[in-house]
N, C-alpha and C positions, 0 to 999 in steps of 0.2 A: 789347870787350864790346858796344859799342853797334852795330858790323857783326854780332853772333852778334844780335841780337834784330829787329834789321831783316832779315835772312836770313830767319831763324826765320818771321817776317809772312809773307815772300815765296811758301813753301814751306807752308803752309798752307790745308788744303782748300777748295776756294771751295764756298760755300754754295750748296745744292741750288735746282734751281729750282721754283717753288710746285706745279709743272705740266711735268712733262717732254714729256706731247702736244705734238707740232707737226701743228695741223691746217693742210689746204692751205686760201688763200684762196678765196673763195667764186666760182665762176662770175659775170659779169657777167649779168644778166638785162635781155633785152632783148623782153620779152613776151608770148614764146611758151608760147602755151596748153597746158594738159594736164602731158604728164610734166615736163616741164622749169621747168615752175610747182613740183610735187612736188619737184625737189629740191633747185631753188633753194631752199624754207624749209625743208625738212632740211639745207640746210648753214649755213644761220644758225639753224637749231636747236641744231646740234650745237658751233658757236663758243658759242650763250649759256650751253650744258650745259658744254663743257669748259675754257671761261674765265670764271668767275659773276663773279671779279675785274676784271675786263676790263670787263664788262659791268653793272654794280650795279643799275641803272636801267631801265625800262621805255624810258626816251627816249635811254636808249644803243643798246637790241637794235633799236630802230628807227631809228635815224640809221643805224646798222651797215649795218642790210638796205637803203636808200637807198644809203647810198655805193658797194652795189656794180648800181645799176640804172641802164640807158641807153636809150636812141629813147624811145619812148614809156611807158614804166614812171617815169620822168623827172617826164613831165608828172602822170601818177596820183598821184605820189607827193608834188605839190605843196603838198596841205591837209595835210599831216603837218610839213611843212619849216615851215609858215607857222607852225604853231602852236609848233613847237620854238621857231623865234627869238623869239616871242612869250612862251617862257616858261610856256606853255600845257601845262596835264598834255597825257601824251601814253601810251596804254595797249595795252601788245605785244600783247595778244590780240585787243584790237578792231583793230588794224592786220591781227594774220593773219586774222584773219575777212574782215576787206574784202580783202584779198589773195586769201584765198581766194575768194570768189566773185564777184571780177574775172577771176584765170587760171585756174583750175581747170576742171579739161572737166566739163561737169555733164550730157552727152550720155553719160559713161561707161556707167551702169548699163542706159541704156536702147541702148547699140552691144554690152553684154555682154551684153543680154536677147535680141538679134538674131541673134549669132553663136550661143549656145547653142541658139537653137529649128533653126539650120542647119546645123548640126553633123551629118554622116554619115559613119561609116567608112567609108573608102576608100583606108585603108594598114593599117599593124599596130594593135595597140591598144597598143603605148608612143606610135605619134605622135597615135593621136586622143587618149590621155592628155595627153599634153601641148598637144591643141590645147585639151583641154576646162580643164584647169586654169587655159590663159592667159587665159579666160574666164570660168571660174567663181567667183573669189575676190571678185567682187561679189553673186553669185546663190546659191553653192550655199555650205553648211557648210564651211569648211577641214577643220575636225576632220576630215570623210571624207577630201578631196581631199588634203591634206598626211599623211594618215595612214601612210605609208611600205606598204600593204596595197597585196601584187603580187597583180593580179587576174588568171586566167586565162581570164575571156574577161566581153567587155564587159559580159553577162549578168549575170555576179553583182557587175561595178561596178553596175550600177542596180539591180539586189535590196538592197545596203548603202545607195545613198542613198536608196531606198524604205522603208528600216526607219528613217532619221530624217526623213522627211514629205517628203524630197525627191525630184523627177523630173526623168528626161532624156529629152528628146522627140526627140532624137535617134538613138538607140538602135532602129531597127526592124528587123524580119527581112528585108526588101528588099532591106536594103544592105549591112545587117552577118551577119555569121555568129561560130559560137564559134572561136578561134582559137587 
């Protein structure tokens, strides 16, 4: 009897886990500006969203994002470490804010303001579509750009973003034709 009740234990379902996600670890960040800034805190976004357990604490999601930073993100990251050991509140947002506006490319808006005004077809209009989009998500309305709307010729893409106050100066008879 007492083998049939320890069997019985043996052979019994193991309890689920809180969280069956297995996200991959985080990229090591090692300073680089711009996109790689982007997704270094989307992937420690996405640990504090799919582990909260894991993570309780403001001074968890930032020691987190520290333990996975090297060369000189190291050194940045210094007045945050001092204040942890110190016992020092320590606040996720104002860490990603300064985060952000340490590696964040803030040249963005104004390299997508450049590329846009020199934008000229000089292939099909799926590739200047696609030039213009990888562009335009800082400048022009998505709601046009991501609108799944097959244009048949560049012309009546700029008559739709002309009808929501938008312009493409790229777009002239010179260089483009209807296609």
């Amino acid at each position: 009897a007492r083998l049939e009740s320890t069997a019985g234990k043996q052979n019994a379902a193991p309890t689920p886990a809180s969280n069956p996600m297995v996200l991959a670890k985080p990229q090591p960040f090692d300073g680089t500006r711009g996109a790689a800034a982007k997704v270094f805190v989307s992937q420690i976004g996405l640990h504090a969203v799919t582990y909260p357990k894991s993570f309780p604490t403001d001074t968890s999601k930032v020691v987190f994002a520290i333990s996975f930073m090297k060369d000189y993100t190291v050194t940045w990251s210094q007045p945050y470490l001092d204040k942890v050991f110190n016992g020092e509140p320590v606040v996720f947002n104002d860490f990603l804010n300064s985060f952000r506006s340490s590696f964040f490319d803030h040249n963005r808006q104004h390299c997508a303001d450049v590329a846009l005004r020199n934008l000229c077809q000089t292939g099909t209009v799926l590739a200047y579509t696609q030039y213009f989009n990888q562009h335009a998500c800082t400048k022009i309305q998505l709601s046009v750009v991501m609108s799944n709307i097959e244009f048949d010729s560049l012309w009546s893409m700029q008559a739709l973003a002309l009808k929501v106050g938008q312009t493409i100066e790229g777009i002239r008879q010179d260089c483009c034709g209807d296609l």
